[in-house]
N, C-alpha and C positions, 0 to 999 in steps of 0.2 A: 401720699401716693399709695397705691394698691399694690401688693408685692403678688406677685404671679410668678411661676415657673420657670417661663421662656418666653423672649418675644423673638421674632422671627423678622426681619425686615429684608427689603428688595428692591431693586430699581424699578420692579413692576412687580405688581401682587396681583394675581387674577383671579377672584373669589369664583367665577363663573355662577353667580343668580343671575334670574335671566334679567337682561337688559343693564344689566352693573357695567360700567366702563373700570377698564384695569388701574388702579391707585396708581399711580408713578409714586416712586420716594413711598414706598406704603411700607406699613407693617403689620404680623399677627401676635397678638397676643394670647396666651397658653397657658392654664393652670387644671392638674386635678384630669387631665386627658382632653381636656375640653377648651375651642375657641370661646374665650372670654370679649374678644371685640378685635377688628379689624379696620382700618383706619391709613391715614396717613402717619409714616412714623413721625414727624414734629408730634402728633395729638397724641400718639402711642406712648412714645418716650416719657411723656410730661404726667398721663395719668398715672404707669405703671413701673412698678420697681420690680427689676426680671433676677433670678439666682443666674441663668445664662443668659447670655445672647450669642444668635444665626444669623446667618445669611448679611446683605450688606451691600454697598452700589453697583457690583456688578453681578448681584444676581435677580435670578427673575424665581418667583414662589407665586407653584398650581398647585390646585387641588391633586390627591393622589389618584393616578389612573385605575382603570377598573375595568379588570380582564375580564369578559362574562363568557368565555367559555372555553374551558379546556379541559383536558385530562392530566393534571401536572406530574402525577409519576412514570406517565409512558419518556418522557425524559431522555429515563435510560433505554430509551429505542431511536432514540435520534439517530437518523442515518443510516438505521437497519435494512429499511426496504425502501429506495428514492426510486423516482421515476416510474411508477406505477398507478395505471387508473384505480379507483378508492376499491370497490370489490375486490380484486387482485392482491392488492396490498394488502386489504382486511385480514379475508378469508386466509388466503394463501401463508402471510408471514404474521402479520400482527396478532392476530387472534391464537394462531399457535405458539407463540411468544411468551405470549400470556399465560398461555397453558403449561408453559416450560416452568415460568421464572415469578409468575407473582407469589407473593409471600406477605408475613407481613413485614419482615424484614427490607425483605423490596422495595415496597410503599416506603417506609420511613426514608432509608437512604437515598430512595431517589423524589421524595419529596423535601426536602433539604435540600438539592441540588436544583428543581425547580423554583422552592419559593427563595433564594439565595439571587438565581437569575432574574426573577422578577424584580423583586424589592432593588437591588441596584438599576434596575433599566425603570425605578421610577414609579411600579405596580404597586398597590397600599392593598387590595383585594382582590381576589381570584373566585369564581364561581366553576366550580368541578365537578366531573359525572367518573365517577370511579368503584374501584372496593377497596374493602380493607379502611376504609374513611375515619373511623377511629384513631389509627396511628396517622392518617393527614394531618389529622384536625390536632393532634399533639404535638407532632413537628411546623403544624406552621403557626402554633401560640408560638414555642421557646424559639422561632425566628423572628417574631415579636409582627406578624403577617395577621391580618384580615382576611378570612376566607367564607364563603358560600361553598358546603360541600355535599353533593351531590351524593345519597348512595345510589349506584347503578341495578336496575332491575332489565333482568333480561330473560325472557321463554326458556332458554336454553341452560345448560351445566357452566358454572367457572370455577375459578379456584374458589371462591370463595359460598356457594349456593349450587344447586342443585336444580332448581327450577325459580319461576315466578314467582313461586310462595314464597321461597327458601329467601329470596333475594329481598322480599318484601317486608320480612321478619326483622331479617337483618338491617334494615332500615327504620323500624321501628325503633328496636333497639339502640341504635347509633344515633336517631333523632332525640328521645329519652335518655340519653348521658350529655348532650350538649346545648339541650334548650336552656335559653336563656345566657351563655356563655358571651363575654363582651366583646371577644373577636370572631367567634365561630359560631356562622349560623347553617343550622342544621337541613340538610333538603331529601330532596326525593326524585330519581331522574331514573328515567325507564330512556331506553336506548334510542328507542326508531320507530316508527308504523312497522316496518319492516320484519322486527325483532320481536317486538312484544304485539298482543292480539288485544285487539279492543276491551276486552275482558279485565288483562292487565292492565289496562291506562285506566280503567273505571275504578278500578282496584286502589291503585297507586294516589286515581284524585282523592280519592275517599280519606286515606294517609294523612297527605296532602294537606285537607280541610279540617281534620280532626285536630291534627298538631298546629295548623296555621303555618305551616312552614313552605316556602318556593320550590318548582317544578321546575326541571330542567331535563329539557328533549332535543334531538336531531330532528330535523323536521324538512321534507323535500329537498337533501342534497344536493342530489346527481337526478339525473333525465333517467338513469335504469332505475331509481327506488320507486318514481312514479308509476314506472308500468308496472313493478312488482306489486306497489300495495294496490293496483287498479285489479292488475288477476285475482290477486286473493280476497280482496274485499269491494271489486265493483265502484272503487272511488278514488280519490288523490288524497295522499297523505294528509294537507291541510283541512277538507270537506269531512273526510273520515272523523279524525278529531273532535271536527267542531261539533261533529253532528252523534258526537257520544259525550257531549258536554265537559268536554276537558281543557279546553283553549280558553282561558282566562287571564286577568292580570297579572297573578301569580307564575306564567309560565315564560321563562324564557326558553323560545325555539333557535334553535344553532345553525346555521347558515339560509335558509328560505331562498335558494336559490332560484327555484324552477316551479314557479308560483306564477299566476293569473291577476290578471286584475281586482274579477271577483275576491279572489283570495285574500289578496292586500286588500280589499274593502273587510274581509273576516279579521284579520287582524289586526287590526284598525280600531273595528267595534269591540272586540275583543280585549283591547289592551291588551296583547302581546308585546312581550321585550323579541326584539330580533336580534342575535348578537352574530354581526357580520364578521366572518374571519378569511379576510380576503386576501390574503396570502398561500391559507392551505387551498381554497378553492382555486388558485390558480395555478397551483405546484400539482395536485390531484386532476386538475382538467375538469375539474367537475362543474364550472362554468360562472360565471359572474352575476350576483342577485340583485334585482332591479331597485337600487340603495335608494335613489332619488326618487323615484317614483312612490315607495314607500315611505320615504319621507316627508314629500309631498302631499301625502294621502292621511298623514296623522301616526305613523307609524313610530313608534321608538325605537331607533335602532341604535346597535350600541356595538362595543367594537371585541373581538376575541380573537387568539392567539391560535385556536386549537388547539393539538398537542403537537410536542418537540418533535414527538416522531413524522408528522404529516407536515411542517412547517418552512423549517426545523426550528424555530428560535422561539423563545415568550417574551416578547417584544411588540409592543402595543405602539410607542413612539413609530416605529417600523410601519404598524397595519397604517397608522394615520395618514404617513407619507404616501404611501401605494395608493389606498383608500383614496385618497381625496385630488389624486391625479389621475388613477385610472375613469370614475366616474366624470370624470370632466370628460376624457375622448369618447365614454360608451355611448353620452347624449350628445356629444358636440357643441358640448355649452361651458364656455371658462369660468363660470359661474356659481355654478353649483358645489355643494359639499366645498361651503369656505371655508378659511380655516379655523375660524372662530366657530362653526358649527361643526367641523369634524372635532375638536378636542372637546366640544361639547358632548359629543355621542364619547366619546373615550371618558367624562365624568359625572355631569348629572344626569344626564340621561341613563347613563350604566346604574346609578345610582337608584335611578326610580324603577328603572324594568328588574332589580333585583329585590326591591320592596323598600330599600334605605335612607331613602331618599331624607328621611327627619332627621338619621344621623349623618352622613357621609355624601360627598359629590359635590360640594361647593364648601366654600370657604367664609362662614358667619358665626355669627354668637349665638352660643349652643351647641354647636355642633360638635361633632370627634375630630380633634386635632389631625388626620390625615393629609400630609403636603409634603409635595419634594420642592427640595431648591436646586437649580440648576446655575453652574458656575456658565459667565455667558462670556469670560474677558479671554475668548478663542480664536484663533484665526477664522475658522471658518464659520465664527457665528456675528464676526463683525465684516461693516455693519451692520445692522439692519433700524427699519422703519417702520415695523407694525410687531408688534409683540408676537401674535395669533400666528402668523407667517415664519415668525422665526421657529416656533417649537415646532409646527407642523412638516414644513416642508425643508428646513436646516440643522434643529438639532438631532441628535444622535442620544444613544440611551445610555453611550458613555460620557456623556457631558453632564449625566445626573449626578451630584455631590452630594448632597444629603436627605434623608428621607424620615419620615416622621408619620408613626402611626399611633394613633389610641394617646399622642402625649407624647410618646417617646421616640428617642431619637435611635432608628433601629439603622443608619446606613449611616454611615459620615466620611466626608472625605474619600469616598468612592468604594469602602468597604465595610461589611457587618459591624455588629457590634455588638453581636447577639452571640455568634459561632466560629470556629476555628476555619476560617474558608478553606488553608491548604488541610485539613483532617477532610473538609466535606469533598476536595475532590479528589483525595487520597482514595475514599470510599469509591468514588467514580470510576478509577481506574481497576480497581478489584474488582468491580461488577463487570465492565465492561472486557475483561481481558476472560470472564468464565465465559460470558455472551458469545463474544466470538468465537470461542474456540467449541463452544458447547452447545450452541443453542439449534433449536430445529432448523430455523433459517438457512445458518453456515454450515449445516450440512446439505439441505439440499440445493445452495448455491453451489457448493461443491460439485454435486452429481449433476 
């Protein structure tokens, strides 16, 4: 027998390659970070001799889900400004928030609080458009997290930069301390058509291609950014783009709500990742992105949380359920976004629109051990009769028991196993008790 690390077994294993039917009785075996082979467990047990063994006949083991777009330290803005169309809420509270309270202090404590809430609801990696992404990228290794991190480039001052350049330096810099890193891949994410000027995005692709590294943009949220970027630049955010050579494979664009056909034909040819986050789109009003139609057309779409502040939750199990019931009444077809293709777009597909596709998004030999096991012996997750059905439209992201990234076992039994949870939201409540009482916002709620 082969002595391996860990095997992992399940009443159902669902590697998600494409056209793989789910193992019943299956098992993963694990050594060294890496799937060594995937099977039914009789064949697993016999070849391999494991130091542990997971999981077991009442559980089911997917691949780790794969949140492709958010901002995970706005966090600590959850619930700051609800009920507000996206401008409003921006301009008005968010963006002066920002201006109060980012640090890099900030970042760290509330990205610990972020990647703590993902990794237990089931998330193995996050792709992020933020600052300060140094200290992300350090707090979300010692939570033992997979991340795609985003430095954000934007026209205008933050805490962090002073203009386009400033922001673009700073991304340099933050891409050259973690190439190469086996959790943390390093990126480059200019805001919006809106935000940054053509100049910038050519700028940024340039970045971009030099290091090899992923782009991540906003791209036609809301029906006003179109007419803003049509005044300023005579085009649609999507057409603008493409026609400055910057929509490539390498870009995941973040909601594509308010796009054309032609356009989904650009993105299309384009190999664009689309990371549909359709919860904040429908909390902001900012409207619902033609998922099927682009899907239909070759498009990869893939699924994203946005941030806590616009959401409120980073909860992917969550978008799935929405996601793949709401597109059912948009086209009036029960049909569509099933649920074996919606958890689809929630793993390989996240997987390849983020460039990973050789390491992470399905479950085979070679690959990074990333997979949650989900306890299924629940009132409300019995019974059921199709696997695909059960995760999508019945479980909950507290019915995830254990989670497992790069090899290791970073969640078990419903909690870390990396960090002190009651210390991380001990920090929560400090932060949040200066916020209210201090911040721009609650004063001028007040007046």
């Amino acid at each position: 027998m082969i002595d391996v690390d860990l095997i992992v077994e399940g009443k159902y294993v669902l590697t998600m390659v494409e056209g793989a039917k789910p193992i019943e009785d299956g098992a993963v075996a694990i050594t060294a970070g890496k799937i060594v082979d995937v099977d039914s467990a009789s064949v697993i047990t016999k070849k391999f001799k494991p130091a542990r063994k997971l999981g077991g006949h009442n559980k089911i083991v997917f691949p780790g889900l794969i949140n492709t777009h958010t901002h995970a330290a706005m966090v600590y803005f959850r619930g700051l400004a609800d009920d507000l169309p996206l401008k409003q809420w921006l301009e008005d509270h968010i963006w002066p928030a920002e201006g109060k309270w980012l640090s890099v202090e900030f970042i760290a404590d509330a990205v610990e609080l972020a990647c703590l809430e993902m990794l237990l609801a089931g998330i193995t990696i996050y792709n992020d458009m933020y600052f300060f992404e140094d200290e992300a990228a350090k707090v979300s290794k010692q939570m033992g997290m997979r991340a795609v991190l985003g430095a954000g480039v934007l026209d205008f001052p933050t805490s962090s930069a002073k203009d386009a350049d400033g922001h673009i330096e700073n991304a340099k810099r933050f891409i050259e301390n973690w190439l190469g890193d086996e959790l943390i891949t390093p990126s480059i994410a200019p805001h919006a058509p809106y935000t940054c000027s053509p100049d910038t995005f050519k700028k940024v692709k340039a970045v971009a291609e030099y290091y090899d590294v992923p782009l991540h943009t906003h791209l036609a949220e809301t029906e006003s950014e179109i007419t803003i970027v049509y005044n300023m630049y005579g085009s649609t955010p999507v057409k603008l783009l493409n026609s400055i050579g910057f929509l490539d494979k390498r870009v995941v664009a973040a909601h594509c709500v308010w796009v054309s056909d032609d356009e989904i034909d650009i993105l299309a040819d384009k190999k664009v990742g689309v990371s549909h986050c359709i919860e904040s789109n429908l909390k902001l009003s900012s409207g619902i992105a033609p998922v099927v139609k682009m899907l239909e057309r070759g498009v990869h779409v893939t699924l994203g949380t946005d941030s806590a502040a616009s959401n409120n939750d980073l909860d992917i199990i969550s978008e799935m359920a929405i996601a793949a019931r709401l597109h059912k009444a948009m086209v009036k077809d029960p049909t569509v976004l099933n649920a074996e293709q919606t958890l689809t777009m929630a793993t390989r597909y996240g997987a390849e629109a983020l460039g990973l596709d050789k390491k992470i998004g399905t479950l085979e030999q070679s690959k990074a051990a990333d997979l949650v096991i989900v306890d299924i012996k629940k009132p409300h997750l019995m019974p059921f009769y199709d696997v695909y059905s059960l995760i999508v439209y019945t479980m909950r992201s507290s019915d995830v028991e254990s989670v497992i990234v790069n090899g290791e076992l970073v969640v078990h039994n419903g909690h870390s196993t990396k960090k002190d949870e009651n210390e991380i939201l001990e920090k929560v409540l400090w932060w949040s008790d200066k916020i209210k009482h201090d911040s721009i916002y609650m004063k001028r709620k007040r007046t």
